[in-house]
KEGU-91776 format. One record per residue (C-alpha): residue number from 1; residue in one letter; x, y, z. Coordinates in Angstrom, 1 decimal, padded with zeros to 4 digits. Layout:
N
SITE | NUM | A | X | Y | Z
...
***
This chain:
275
SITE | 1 | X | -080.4 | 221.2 | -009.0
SITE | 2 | X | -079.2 | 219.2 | -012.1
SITE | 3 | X | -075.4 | 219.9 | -013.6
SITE | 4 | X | -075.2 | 218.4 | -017.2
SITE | 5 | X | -072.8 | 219.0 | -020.2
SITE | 6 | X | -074.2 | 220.2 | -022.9
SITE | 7 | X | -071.8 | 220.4 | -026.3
SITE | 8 | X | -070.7 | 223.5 | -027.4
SITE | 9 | X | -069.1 | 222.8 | -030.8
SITE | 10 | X | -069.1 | 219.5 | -032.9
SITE | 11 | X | -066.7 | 216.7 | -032.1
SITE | 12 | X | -063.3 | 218.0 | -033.7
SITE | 13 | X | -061.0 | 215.5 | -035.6
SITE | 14 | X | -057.3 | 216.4 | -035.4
SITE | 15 | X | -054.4 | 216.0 | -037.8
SITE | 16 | X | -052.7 | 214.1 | -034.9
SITE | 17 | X | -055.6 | 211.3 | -035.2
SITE | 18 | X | -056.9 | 212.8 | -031.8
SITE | 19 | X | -060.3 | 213.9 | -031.3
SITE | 20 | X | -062.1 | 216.8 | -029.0
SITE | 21 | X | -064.7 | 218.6 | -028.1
SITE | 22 | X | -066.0 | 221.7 | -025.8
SITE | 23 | X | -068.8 | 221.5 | -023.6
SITE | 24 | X | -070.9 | 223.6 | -021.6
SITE | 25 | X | -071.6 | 222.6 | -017.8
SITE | 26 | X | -074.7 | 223.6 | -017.1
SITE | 27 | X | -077.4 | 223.6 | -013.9
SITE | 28 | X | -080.4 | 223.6 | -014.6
SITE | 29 | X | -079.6 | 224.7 | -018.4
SITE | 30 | X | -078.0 | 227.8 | -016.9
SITE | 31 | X | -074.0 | 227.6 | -018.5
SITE | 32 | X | -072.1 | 227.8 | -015.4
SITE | 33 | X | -068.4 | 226.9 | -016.7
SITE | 34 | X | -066.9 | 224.7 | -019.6
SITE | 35 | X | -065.4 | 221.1 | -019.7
SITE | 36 | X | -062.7 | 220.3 | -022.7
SITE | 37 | X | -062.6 | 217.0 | -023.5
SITE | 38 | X | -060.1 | 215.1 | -025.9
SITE | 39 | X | -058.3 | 211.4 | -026.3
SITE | 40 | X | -054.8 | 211.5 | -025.6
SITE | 41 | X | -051.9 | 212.1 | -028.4
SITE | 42 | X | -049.4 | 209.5 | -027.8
SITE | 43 | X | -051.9 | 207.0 | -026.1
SITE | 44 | X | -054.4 | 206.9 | -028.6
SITE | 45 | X | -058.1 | 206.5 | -028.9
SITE | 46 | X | -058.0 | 204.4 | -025.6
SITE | 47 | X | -056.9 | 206.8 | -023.6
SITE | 48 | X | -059.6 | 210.3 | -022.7
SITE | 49 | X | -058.0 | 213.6 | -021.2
SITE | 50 | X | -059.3 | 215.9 | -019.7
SITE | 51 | X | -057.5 | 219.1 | -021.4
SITE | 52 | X | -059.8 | 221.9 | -019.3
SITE | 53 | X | -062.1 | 221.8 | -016.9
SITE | 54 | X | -063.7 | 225.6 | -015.6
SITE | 55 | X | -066.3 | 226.8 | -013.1
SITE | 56 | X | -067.5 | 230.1 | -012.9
SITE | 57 | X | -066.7 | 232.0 | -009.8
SITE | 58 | X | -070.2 | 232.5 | -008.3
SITE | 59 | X | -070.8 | 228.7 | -009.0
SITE | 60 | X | -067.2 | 227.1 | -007.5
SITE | 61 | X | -067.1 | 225.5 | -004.1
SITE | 62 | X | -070.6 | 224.0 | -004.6
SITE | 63 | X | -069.7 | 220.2 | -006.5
SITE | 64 | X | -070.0 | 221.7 | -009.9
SITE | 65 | X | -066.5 | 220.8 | -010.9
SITE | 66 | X | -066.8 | 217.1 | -009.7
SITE | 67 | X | -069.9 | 216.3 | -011.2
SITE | 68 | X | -068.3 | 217.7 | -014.3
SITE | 69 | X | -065.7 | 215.9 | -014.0
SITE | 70 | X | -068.1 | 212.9 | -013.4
SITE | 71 | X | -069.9 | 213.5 | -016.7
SITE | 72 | X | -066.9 | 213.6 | -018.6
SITE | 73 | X | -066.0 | 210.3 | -017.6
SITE | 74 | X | -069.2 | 209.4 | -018.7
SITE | 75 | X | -068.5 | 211.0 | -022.5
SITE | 76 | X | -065.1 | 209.2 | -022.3
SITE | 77 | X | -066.9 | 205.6 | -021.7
SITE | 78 | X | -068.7 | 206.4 | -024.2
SITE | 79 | X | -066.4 | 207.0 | -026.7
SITE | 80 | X | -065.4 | 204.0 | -026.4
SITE | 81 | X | -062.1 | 204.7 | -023.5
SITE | 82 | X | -060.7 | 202.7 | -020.9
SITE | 83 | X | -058.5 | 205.0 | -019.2
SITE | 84 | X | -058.5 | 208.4 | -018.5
SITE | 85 | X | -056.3 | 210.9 | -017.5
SITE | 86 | X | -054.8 | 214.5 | -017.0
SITE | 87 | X | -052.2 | 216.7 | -016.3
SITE | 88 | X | -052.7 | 219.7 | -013.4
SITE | 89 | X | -050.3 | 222.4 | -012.8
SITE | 90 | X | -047.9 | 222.4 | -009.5
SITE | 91 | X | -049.7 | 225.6 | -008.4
SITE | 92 | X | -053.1 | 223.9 | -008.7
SITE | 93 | X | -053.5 | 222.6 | -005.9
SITE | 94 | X | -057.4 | 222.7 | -005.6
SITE | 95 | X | -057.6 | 221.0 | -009.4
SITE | 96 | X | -055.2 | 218.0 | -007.8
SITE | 97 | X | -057.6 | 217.4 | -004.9
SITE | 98 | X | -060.5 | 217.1 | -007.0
SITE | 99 | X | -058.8 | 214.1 | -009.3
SITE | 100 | X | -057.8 | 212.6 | -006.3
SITE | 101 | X | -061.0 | 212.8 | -004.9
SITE | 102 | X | -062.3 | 211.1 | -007.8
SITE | 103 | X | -059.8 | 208.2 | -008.2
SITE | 104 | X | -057.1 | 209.4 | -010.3
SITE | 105 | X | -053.7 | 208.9 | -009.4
SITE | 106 | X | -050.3 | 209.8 | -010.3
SITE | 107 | X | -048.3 | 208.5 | -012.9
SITE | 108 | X | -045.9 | 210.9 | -013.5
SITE | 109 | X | -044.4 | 214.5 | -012.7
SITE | 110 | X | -043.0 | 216.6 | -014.9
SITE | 111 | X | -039.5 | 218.6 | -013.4
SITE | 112 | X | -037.7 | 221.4 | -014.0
SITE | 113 | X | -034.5 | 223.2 | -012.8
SITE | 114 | X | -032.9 | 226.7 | -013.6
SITE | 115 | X | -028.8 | 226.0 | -014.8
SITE | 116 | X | -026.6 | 228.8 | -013.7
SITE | 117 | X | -023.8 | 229.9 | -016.1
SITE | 118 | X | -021.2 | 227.5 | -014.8
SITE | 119 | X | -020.9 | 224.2 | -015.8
SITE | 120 | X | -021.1 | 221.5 | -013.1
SITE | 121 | X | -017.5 | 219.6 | -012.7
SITE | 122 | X | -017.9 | 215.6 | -012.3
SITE | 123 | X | -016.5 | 214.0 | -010.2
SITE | 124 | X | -012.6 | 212.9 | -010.3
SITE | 125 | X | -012.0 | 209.6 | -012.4
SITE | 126 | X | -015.3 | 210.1 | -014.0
SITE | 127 | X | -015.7 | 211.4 | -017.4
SITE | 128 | X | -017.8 | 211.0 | -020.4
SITE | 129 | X | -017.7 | 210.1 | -024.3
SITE | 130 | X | -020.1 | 210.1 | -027.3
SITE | 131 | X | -022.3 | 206.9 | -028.1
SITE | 132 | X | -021.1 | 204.9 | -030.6
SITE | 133 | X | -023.5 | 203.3 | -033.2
SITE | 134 | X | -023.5 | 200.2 | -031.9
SITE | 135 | X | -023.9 | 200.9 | -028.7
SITE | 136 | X | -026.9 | 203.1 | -029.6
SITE | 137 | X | -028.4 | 200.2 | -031.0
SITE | 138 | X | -028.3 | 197.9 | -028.3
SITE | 139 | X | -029.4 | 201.2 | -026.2
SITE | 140 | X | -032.7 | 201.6 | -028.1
SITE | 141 | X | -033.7 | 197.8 | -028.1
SITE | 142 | X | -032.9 | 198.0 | -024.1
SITE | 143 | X | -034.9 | 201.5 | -023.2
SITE | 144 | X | -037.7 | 200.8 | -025.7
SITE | 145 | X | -038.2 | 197.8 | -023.9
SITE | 146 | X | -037.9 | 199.4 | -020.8
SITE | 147 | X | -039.8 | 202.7 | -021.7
SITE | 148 | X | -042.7 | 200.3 | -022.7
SITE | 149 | X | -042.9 | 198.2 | -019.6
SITE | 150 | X | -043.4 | 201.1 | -017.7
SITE | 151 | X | -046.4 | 202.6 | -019.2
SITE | 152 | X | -047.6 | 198.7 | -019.4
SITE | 153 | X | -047.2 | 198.5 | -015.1
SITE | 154 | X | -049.7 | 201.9 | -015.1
SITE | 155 | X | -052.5 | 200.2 | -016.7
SITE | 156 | X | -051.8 | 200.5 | -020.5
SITE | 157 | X | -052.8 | 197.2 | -022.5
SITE | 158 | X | -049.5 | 196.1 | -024.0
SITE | 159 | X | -050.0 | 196.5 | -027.5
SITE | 160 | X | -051.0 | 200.4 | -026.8
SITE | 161 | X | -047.4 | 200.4 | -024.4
SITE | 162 | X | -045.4 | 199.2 | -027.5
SITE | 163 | X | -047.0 | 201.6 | -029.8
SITE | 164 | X | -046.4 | 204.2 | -027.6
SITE | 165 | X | -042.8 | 203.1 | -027.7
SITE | 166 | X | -042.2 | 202.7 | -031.0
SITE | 167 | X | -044.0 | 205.7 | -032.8
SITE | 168 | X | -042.0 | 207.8 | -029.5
SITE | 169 | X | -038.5 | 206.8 | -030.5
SITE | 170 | X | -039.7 | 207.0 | -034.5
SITE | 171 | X | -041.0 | 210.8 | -033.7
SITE | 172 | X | -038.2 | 211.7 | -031.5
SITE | 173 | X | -034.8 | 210.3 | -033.4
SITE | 174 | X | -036.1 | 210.1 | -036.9
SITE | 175 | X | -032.5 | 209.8 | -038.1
SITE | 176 | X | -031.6 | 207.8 | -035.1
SITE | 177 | X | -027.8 | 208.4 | -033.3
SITE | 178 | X | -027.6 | 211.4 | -036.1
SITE | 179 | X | -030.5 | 213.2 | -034.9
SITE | 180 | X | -030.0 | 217.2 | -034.3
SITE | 181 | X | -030.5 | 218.2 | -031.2
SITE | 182 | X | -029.7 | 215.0 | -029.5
SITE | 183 | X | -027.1 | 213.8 | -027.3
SITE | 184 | X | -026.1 | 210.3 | -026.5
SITE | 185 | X | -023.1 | 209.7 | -024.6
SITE | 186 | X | -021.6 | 207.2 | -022.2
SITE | 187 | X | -020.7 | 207.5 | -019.0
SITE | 188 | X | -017.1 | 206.0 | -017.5
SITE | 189 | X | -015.6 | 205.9 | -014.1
SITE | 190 | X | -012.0 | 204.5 | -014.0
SITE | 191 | X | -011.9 | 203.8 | -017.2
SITE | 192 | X | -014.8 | 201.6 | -017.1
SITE | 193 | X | -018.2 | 202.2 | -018.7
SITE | 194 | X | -021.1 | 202.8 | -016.4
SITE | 195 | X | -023.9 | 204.3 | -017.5
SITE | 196 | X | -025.7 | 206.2 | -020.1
SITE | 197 | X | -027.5 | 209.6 | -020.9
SITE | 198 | X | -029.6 | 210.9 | -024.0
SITE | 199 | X | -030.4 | 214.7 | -023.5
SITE | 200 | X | -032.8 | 216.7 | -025.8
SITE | 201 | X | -031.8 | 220.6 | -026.8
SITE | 202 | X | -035.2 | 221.8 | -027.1
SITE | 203 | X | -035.8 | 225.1 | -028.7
SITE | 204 | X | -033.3 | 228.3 | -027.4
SITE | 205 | X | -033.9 | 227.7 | -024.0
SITE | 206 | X | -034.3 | 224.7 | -022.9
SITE | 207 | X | -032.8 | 220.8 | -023.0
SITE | 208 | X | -034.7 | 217.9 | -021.6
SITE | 209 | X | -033.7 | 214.9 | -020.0
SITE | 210 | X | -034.9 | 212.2 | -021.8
SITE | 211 | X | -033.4 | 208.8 | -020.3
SITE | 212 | X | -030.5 | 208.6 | -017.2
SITE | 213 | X | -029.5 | 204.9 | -016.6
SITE | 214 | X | -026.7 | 203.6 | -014.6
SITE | 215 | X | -025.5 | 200.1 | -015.2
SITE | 216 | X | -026.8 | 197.6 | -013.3
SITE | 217 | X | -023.6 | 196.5 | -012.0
SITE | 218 | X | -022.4 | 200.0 | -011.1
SITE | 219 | X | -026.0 | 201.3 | -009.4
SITE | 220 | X | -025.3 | 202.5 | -005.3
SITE | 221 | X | -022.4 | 204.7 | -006.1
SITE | 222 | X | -023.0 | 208.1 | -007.4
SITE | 223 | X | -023.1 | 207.5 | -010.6
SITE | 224 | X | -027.0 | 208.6 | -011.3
SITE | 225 | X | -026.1 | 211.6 | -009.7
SITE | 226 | X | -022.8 | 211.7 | -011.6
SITE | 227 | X | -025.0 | 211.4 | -014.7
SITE | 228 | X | -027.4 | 214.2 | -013.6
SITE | 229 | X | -024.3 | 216.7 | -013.6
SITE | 230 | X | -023.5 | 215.5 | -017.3
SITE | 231 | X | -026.9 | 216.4 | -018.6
SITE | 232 | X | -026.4 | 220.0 | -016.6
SITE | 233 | X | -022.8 | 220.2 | -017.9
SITE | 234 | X | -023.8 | 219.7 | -021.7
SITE | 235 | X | -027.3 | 222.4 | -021.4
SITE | 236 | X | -025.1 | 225.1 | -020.1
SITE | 237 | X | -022.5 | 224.7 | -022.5
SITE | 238 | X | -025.2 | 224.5 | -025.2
SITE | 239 | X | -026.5 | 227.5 | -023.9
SITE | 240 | X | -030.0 | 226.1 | -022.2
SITE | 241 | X | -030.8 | 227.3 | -019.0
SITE | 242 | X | -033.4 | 225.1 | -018.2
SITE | 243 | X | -033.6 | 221.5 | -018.1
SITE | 244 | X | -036.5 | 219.3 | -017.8
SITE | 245 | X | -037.4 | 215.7 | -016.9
SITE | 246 | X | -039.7 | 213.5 | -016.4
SITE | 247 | X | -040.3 | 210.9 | -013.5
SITE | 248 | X | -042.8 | 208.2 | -013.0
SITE | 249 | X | -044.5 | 208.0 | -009.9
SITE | 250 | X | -042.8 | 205.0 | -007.4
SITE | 251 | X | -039.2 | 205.3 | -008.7
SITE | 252 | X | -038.6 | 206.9 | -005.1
SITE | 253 | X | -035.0 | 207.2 | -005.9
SITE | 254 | X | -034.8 | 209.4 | -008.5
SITE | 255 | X | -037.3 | 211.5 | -007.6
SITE | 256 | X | -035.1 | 211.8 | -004.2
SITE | 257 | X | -032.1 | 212.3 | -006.5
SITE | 258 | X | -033.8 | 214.7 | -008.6
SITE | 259 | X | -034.9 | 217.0 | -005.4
SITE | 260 | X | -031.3 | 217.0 | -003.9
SITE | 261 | X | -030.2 | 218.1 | -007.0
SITE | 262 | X | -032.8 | 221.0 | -006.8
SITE | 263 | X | -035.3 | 220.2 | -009.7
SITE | 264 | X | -038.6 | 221.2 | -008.5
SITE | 265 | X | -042.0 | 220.1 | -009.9
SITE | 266 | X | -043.7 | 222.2 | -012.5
SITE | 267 | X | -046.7 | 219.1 | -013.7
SITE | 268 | X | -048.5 | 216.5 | -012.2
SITE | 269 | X | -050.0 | 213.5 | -014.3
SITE | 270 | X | -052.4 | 211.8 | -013.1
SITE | 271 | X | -054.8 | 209.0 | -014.5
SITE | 272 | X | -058.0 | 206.5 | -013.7
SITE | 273 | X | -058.9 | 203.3 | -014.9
SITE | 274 | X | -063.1 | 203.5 | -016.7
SITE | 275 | X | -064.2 | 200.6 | -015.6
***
């Protein structure tokens, strides 16, 4: 038996600059599930994702889904893409052995945790202030740097990576410091400065932590953790009971920080080089 796609609607251009497109995955010319195929929104045209990928019940456990997956590959070299990726539910457990199966890897996981109504105390001697501007400048230069680096050490040509930076922290703090909704503050212990936070409040339930950092010189004491409470601390009091974060895959100690905390993981993303 033969599984092909087959498109089911013509190549859709987006307002976002993205592109996608529906197709049928078929055997034999008999539709037996769909695949949903688009390039990715903050990597660009370089960049494929796989948005959807469905199999019919009486068809599933039979390789439909992989070749599928295979084919879209295929559609993704040939729209001219040298990486593709996707993101799969916690729950979908099946959905993450068939990527990894295929050669896709992580590259990030996506956290959340439930706040309770009580803001977290910090720890004695520690306390925490609002940014000032010019440390917010030096901030941004620093964690655009950094925030770049990162996507560039998973495979993203550098020029891509620094985009990615740039148009990220242009979409996100359009008025910079005085963006609404955003938090910036600095972390001291003592008296002394060691670390920083920027939290999102994101919609009427939720707050997203968008970049923890302890000083270099201050890391191995508590102070990531110390940080972690501040971000919970200002969601409660800002009446989000949810925050969210986002960890890249290898930075074993803050995912081990994030766990002990009691974040659990709600996305996995996970991506493959098209050679």
């Amino acid at each position: 038996m033969t599984t092909t796609l087959r498109p089911a609607e013509p190549l859709q251009q987006h307002a976002d600059g993205t592109r996608s497109r529906r197709y049928q995955v078929c055997v034999n010319s008999r539709p037996v599930g769909e695949v949903h195929l688009g390039t990715s929104p903050s990597l660009g045209d370089s960049v494929a994702r796989v948005l959807d990928i469905r199999i019919a019940e009486p068809d599933r456990r039979r390789g439909r889904a992989t070749v599928a997956a295979l084919a879209a590959e295929e559609v993704a070299r040939g729209w001219g893409c040298r990486q593709i990726e996707t993101v799969v539910p916690a729950s979908a457990d099946i959905a993450l052995r068939l990527f990894e199966t295929l050669g896709y890897t992580l590259r990030n996981r996506g956290m959340e945790k439930g706040l309770g109504t009580a803001p977290p105390a910090l720890p004695p001697g520690s306390g925490a202030r609002p940014m000032t501007p010019a440390e917010f400048d030096t901030w941004q230069a620093h964690e655009s740097e950094h925030y770049a680096l990162e996507w560039m050490a998973r495979g993203v040509p550098e020029a891509t990576a620094r985009a990615k930076a740039r148009d990220d922290h242009d979409r996100l703090l359009p008025d910079g410091l005085a963006t609404d909704g955003m938090l910036f503050s600095v972390l001291e212990h003592e008296g002394i400065r060691v670390g920083t936070l920027w939290v999102a409040l994101q919609g009427t339930r939720g707050a997203f932590v968008f970049d923890v950092a302890t000083d270099a010189a201050h890391r191995g004491h508590g102070h990531g953790r110390t940080l972690m409470l501040l971000a919970e601390r200002q969601a409660i009091e800002a009446g989000r009971p949810v925050l969210g974060l986002n960890v890249f895959a290898g930075n074993a100690p803050a995912e081990r920080l994030y766990e002990s905390l009691g974040y659990e993981t709600t996305t996995r993303s996970l991506s493959k080089p098209l050679l």
